[in-house]
LOLO-923376 format. One record per residue (C-alpha): x, y, z; residue number from 1; residue in one letter. Coordinates in steps of 0.25 Angstrom, whole numbers, plus 5000, padded with zeros to 4 digits. Layout:
REM LOLO-923376
x=X | y=Y | z=Z | pos=NUM | code=a;
...
END
This chain:
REM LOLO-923376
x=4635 | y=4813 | z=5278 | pos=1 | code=x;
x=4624 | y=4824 | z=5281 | pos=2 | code=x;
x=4628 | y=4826 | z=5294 | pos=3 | code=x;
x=4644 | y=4830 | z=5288 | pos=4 | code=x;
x=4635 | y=4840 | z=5276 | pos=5 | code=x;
x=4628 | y=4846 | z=5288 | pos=6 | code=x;
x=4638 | y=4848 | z=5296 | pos=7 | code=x;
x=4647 | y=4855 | z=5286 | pos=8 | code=x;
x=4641 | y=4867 | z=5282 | pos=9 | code=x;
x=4635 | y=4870 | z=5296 | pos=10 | code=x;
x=4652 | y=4870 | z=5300 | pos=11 | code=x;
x=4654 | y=4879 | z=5289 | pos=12 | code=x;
x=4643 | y=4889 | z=5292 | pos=13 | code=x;
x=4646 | y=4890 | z=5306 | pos=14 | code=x;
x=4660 | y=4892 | z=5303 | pos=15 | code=x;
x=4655 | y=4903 | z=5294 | pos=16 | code=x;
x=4647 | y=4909 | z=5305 | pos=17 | code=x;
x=4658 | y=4910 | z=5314 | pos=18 | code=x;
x=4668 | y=4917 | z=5305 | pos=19 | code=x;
x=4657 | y=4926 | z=5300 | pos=20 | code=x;
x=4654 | y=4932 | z=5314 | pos=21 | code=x;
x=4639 | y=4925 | z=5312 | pos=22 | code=x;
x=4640 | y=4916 | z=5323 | pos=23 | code=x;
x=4642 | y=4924 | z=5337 | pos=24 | code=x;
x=4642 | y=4912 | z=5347 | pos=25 | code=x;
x=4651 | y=4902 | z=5347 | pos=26 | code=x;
x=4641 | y=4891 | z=5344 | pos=27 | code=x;
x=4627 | y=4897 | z=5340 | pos=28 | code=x;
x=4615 | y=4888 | z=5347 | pos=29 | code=x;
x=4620 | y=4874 | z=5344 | pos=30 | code=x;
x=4606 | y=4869 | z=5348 | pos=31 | code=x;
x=4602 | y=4875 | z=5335 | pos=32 | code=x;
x=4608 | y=4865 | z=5325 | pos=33 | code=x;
x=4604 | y=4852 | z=5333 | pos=34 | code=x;
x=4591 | y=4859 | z=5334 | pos=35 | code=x;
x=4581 | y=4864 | z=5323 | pos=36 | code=x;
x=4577 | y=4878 | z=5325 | pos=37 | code=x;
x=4561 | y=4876 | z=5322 | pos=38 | code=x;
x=4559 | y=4878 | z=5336 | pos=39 | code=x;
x=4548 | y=4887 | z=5338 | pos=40 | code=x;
END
């Protein structure tokens, strides 16, 4: 499944984040991963 081998490593990384100290905010702009960020 694509979506399952998308949604992995994003669930990793964040969990990396947040015991890292890199993620202050509790959930960081979750408009940005529905949207694309090529808004100009």
């Amino acid at each position: 499944m694509v979506f399952a081998d998308l949604r992995a490593p994003i669930a990793m990384i964040r969990t990396i984040e947040e015991h890292s100290g890199l993620s202050h905010m509790p959930d960081p702009n979750p408009a940005s991963l529905a949207q694309p960020v090529v808004s100009s």
